[in-house]
C-alpha positions, 0 to 999 in steps of 0.5 A: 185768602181767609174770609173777610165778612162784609156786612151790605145794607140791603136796600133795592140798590145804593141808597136808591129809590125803592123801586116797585116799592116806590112805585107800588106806593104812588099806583095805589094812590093815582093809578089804580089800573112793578170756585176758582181762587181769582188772582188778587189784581182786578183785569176787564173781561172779554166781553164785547162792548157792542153785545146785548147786555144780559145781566142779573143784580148779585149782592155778596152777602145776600145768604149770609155773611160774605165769603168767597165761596159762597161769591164764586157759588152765585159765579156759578149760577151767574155762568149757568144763565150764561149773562155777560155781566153782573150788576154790583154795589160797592160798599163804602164801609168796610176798611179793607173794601178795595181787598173785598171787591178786587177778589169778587170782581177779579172771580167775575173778571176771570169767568168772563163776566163784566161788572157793572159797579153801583156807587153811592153816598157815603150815608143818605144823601139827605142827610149830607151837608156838601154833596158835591163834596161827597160824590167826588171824593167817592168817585174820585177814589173807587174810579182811580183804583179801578181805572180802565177795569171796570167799564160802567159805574152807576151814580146812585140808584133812583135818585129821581124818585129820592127828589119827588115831594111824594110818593103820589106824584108821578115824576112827569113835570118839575113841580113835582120835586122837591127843589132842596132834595133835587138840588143834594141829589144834582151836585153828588150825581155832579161830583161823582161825574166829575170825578171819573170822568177825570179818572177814567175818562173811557169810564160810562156813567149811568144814572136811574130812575124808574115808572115816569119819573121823565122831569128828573132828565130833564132837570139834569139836562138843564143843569148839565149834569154829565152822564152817558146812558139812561137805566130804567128800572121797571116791573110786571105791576107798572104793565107793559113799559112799551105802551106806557104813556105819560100824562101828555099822551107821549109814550114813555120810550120815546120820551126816552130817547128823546135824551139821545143816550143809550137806555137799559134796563137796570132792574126788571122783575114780577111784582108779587101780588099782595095776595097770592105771592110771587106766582112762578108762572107769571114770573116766568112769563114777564121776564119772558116777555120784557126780556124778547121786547127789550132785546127785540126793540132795538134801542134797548141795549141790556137788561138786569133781572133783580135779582140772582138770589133771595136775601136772607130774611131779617125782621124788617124783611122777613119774606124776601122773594122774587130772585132767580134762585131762593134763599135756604139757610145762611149761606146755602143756596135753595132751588132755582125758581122756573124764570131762572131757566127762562131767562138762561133759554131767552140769553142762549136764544139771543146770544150770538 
């Protein structure tokens, strides 16, 4: 088909909290101690549902403009890690959307590879009247066109870190939320829910935050907000996540699964240092080490490196890093970083 160009509002994922940036921002301040042409119709993969989840954050347009030969290119080096998944955005904006996602995920469909969809809000959140409203209608649509294909949906991205009162709170107890920006977020994540769970009832939901921010699943346990698996995002500058404790003493992982869901890590990476840049061999070495943790825990089921490819630099952004494979000019491609082999040799090693 001809090219269709999508333009991706490059946050860290769906109108999200902002990851390490958002954490960086409270631990400064309270811790000083993160191609093939596809067939048009979209089909599920062959991936088995009980495997390990080795996956990576893809963005259609991170190089340049989208187009489907530079989508099966990053399908490329996503068959080059050998992971069984991708980690994808949709994107409500663009008319022909549903055209744009069916091709890049009926290319993933067809290579194997299973795609875990990010969905969001139609504009921030905040900034909505009814969310309830808003997460339905996206649910409803996105889940009714790909029933029974697409096996996962994130709500949102970090909506925990959106409700804090601030960046210095560390997200352990309900006071530290702001109760009208908890309360949008809680009835979008309802309406989003209830609205796949009613279109695809075989669809899992999972929502995300990251560092500490533990009340949050609190909250929406309390308020029954339905979902089916905990991701956490989590980077080099947090430490080590397994020996992370809250305030009261109590490991953060077992926290975690105190909710009795499935946990994955939706993003993990090497937080660059102010100073010194990303560091290829720390890099290299943290993805090594979180990634042999989590498959070894045993109650860690999959893991998503942020991210595959550095994003072309913009003027607010303009010295993107930390993916697997640098950014080199519009839609070309640069060298793999060293933590791109590292992470294909943890996959092989651990792959059945």
């Amino acid at each position: 088909m001809n090219r269709i160009y999508l333009i991706v509002i490059v946050c860290l994922l769906i109108g999200g909290g902002g990851g390490y940036f958002a954490w960086k921002a409270f631990n400064a301040k309270s811790n000083p101690s993160a191609s093939s042409s596809p067939d048009n119709a979209v089909s599920g993969s062959s991936s088995a549902s009980s495997e390990f989840m080795w996956g990576v954050d893809v963005n259609p347009s991170a190089i340049g403009n989208y187009n489907l030969e530079t989508w099966n290119q990053q399908l490329y080096y996503v068959g080059a890690l050998n992971t069984n998944w991708i980690r994808l955005a949709f994107d409500n904006d663009p008319a022909n959307k549903f055209t744009i996602f069916d091709e890049m995920i009926g290319a993933a469909n067809a290579k194997g590879v299973d795609v875990f969809l990010g969905i969001g809000s139609t504009k921030p959140i905040l900034d909505i009247k009814d969310t309830y409203k808003d997460g339905n209608t996206v649910g409803k649509e996105i889940a009714t066109h790909y029933k029974g294909k697409i096996k996962y949906y994130q709500l949102m991205s970090e909506q925990g870190s959106t409700a804090l009162k601030g960046s210095s709170y560390s997200g352990e107890k309900e006071s530290d939320y702001d109760k009208a920006k908890y309360e949008k977020v809680r009835e979008w994540m309802k309406g989003a829910s209830d609205a796949i769970k009613k279109a695809d009832p075989n669809a899992k939901l999972v929502i995300t935050d990251q560092w500490t921010h533990t009340a949050y699943l609190d909250m929406l346990a309390r308020d029954k907000v339905s979902y089916d698996i905990i991701g956490w995002d989590w980077y080099s500058g947090m430490g080590a996540m397994g020996e992370r404790k809250l305030a009261n003493g109590t490991l953060l992982v077992d926290k975690l699964k105190s909710f009795n869901k499935p946990i994955i890590l939706a993003e993990v990476n090497f937080t660059p240092d102010v100073k010194t840049g990303l560091g290829q061999q720390a890099q290299s070495d943290f993805i090594k080490s979180i990634a042999e943790w989590a498959y070894n825990s045993g109650y860690i089921k999959g893991l998503f490196v942020f991210k595959l490819v550095d994003y072309k630099p913009t003027k607010e952004n303009p010295n993107d890093c930390c993916a697997l494979i640098k950014f080199k000019s519009i839609n070309k491609f640069g060298d793999k970083r060293q933590a791109f082999d590292t992470y294909a040799e943890i996959i092989k090693k651990y792959s059945k």
